[in-house]
C-alpha positions in Angstrom: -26.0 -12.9 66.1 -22.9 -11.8 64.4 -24.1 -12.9 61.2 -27.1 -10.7 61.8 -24.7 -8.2 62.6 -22.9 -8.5 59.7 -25.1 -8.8 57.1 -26.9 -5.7 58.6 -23.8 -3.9 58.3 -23.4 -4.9 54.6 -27.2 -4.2 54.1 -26.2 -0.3 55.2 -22.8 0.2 53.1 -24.6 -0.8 50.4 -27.1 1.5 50.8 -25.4 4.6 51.7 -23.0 3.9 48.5 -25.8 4.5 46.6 -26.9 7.5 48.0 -27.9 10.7 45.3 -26.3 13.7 46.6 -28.4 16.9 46.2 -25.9 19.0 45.4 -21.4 18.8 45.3 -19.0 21.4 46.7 -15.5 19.7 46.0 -12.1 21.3 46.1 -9.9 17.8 45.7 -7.8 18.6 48.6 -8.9 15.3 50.9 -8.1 13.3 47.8 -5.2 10.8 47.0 -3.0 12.0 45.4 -1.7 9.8 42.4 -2.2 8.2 38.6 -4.7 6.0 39.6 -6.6 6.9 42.5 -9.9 6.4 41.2 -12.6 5.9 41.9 -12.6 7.6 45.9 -14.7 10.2 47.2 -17.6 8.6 45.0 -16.0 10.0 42.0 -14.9 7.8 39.2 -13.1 8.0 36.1 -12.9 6.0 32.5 -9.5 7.0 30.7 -8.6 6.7 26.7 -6.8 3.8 25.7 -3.3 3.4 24.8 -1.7 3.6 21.9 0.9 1.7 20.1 3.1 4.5 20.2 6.7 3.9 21.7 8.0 4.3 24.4 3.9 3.7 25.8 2.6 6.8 27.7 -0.8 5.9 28.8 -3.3 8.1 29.1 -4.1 9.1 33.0 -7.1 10.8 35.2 -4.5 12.4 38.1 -4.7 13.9 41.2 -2.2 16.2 41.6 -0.6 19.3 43.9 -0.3 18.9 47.6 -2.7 21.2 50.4 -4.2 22.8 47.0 -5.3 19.5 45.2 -6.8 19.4 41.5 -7.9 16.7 38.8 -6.0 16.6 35.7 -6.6 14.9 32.8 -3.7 13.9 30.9 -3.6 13.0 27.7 -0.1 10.4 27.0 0.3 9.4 23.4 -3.0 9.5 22.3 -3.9 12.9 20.7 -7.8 12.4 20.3 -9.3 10.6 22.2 -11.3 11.2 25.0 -11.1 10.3 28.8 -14.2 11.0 31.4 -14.3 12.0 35.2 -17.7 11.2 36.6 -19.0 12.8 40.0 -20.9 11.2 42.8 -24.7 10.3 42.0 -26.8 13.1 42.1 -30.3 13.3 42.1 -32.2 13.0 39.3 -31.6 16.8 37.8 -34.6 19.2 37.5 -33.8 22.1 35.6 -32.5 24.2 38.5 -29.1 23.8 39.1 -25.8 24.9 37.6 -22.5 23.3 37.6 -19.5 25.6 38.0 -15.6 24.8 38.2 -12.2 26.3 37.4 -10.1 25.1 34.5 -6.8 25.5 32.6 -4.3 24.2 30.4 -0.8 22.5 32.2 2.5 23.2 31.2 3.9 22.3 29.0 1.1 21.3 27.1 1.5 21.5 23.6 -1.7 22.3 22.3 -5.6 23.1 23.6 -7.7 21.0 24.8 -11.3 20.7 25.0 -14.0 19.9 27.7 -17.9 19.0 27.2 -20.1 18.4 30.2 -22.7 15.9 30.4 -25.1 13.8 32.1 -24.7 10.1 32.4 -27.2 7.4 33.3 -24.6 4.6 34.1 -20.6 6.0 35.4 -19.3 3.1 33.9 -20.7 3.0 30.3 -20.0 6.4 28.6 -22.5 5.4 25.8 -25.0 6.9 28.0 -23.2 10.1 28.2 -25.4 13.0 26.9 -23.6 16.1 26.3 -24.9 19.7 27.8 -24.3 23.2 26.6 -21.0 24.0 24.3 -17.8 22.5 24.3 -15.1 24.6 26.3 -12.0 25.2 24.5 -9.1 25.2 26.8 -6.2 26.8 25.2 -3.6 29.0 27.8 -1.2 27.9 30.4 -2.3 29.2 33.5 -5.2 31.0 32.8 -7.9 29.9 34.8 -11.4 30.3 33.3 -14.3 30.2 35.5 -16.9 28.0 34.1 -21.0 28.0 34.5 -22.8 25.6 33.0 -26.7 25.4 33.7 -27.8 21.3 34.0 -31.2 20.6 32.3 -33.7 18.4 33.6 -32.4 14.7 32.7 -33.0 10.8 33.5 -29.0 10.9 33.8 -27.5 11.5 38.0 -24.3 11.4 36.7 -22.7 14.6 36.2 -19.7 14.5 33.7 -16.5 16.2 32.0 -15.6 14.8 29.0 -12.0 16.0 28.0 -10.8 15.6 24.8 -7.0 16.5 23.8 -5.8 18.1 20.0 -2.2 16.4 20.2 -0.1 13.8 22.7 0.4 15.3 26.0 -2.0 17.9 26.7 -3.2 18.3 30.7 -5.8 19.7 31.5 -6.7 20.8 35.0 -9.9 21.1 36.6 -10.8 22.5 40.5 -13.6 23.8 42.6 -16.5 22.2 41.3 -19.7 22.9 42.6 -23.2 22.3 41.6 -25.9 23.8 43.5 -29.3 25.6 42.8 -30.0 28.6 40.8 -32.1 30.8 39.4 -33.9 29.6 36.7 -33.7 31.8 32.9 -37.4 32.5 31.8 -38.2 34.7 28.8 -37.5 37.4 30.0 -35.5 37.3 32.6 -31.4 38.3 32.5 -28.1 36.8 33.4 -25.2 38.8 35.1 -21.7 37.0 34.9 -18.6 38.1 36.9 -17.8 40.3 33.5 -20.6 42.2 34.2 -22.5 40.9 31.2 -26.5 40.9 30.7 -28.9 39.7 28.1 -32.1 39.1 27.4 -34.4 37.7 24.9 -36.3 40.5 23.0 -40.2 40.6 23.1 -40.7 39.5 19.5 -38.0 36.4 19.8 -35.7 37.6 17.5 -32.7 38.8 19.5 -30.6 38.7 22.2 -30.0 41.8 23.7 -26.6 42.7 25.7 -25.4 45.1 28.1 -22.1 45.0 29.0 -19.0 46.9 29.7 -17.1 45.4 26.7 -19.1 43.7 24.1 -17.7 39.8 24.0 -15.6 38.4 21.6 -17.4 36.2 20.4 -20.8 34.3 20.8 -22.1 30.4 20.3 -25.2 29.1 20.6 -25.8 25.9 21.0 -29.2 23.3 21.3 -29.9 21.4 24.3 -28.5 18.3 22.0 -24.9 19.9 22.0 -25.6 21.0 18.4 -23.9 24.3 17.2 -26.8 26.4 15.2 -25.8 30.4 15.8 -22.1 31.7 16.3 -21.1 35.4 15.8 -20.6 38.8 17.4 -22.9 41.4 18.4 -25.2 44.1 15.9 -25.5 47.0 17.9 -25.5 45.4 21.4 -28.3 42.8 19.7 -27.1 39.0 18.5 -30.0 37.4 16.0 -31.5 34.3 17.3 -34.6 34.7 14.6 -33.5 31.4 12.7 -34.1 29.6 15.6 -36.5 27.6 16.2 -38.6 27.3 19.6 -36.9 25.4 22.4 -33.7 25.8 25.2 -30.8 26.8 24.0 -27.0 27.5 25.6 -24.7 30.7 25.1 -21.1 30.1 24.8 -19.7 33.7 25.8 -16.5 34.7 25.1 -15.3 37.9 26.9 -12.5 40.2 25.7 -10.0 38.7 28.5 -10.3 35.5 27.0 -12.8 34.2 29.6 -15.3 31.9 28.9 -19.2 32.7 30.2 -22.2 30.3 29.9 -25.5 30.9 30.0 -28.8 29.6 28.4 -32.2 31.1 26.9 -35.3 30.1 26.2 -37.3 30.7 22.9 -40.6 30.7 22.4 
């Protein structure tokens, strides 16, 4: 009987570690704090490899603060490679949701910093990782950008961040992720960012039409591969998309405060 009892139990961990989550509200704070906490909490992580570089300053994937706890990715002596944090399992994603989180640069890091979100169909083998939207340049000390970043449909139930350093010893510091449900973008449909920033696709496909208070900075466009085809600023309160060929493509917003604003669009 307590074999049964046992093996039952075994039978159930098992099972309930493999559970997809539908959706992920984490702030960090019930995590360990530490250099090498992972994986807990169902997340995981896959750090760059050290170089030969003396004294050795290994890359790490940290937990850090105390009651307000965050990820950072740090990047030791090697300037260019990249290290991974991978969520829980998630269901298989449909087209629907959106991941968003907070980000910044650490002091004293010495240069930016970049991160690229993906999907992944296996958290330990980051040859599956498929990257989604634009990459996100991270670049001041203390500035927190609010991120978006809509999740395509996918066979990968692995949410990722990929970050990616420019020189030893950047950190770069990630909090309140979440990834829930949204509205989906159709044709013609608009969407309005904490900036106070709209757009939508014109009815002959060839432009993106803004209204804002401040016209951004600057604007990328990127494929659903991760592929940079369209980068620019605004023609009177229009951005040409008629190069473009027909498909889903992601908006890499920059606003006059330096924030960073993501969207996507569909053309057909």
């Amino acid at each position: 009987m307590k074999l049964k009892l046992f093996f039952g139990a075994l039978l159930f961990t098992a099972f309930t570690a493999n559970a997809q989550v539908a959706s992920i509200n984490e702030n960090f704070d019930n995590f360990t704090a530490g250099n090498t906490t992972f994986p807990q909490f169902g997340w995981s992580a896959i750090v760059a490899p050290i170089t030969g570089e003396f004294p050795p300053v290994p890359p790490r994937m940290i937990v850090a603060g105390d009651s307000n706890r965050f990820i950072q990715s740090y990047a030791g002596n090697n300037a260019s490679s990249s290290s991974y944090l991978i969520t829980p399992q998630i269901e298989t994603p449909t087209g629907n949701k959106t991941l968003t989180f907070d980000t910044t640069l650490v002091s004293p890091s010495p240069g930016p910093g970049n991160i690229q979100i993906g999907v992944a169909s296996n958290p330990s083998d980051m040859s599956t990782f498929v990257p989604v939207g634009s990459p996100i340049t991270v670049a001041t000390i203390g500035t927190i950008q609010n991120i978006s970043v809509d999740i395509p449909s996918s066979t990968g139930s692995y949410l990722v961040f990929k970050f990616t350093p420019t020189a030893t010893h950047v950190a770069i510091q990630i909090d309140n992720v979440q990834y829930k449900t949204t509205a989906s973008l159709g044709v013609t449909d608009s969407r309005k960012s904490a900036d106070q920033i709209k757009f939508a696709i014109n009815a002959n496909q060839t432009a993106l039409t803004f209204v804002a208070k401040k016209d951004p900075k600057a604007i990328q466009v990127y494929s659903a591969s991760g592929q940079k085809v369209a980068e620019g600023k605004l023609n009177g309160q229009q951005f040409d998309i008629s190069s473009l060929q027909t498909g889903v493509y992601f908006l890499n917003i920059e606003t006059t405060d330096g924030k960073t604003v993501q969207s996507k669009f569909v053309k057909k």
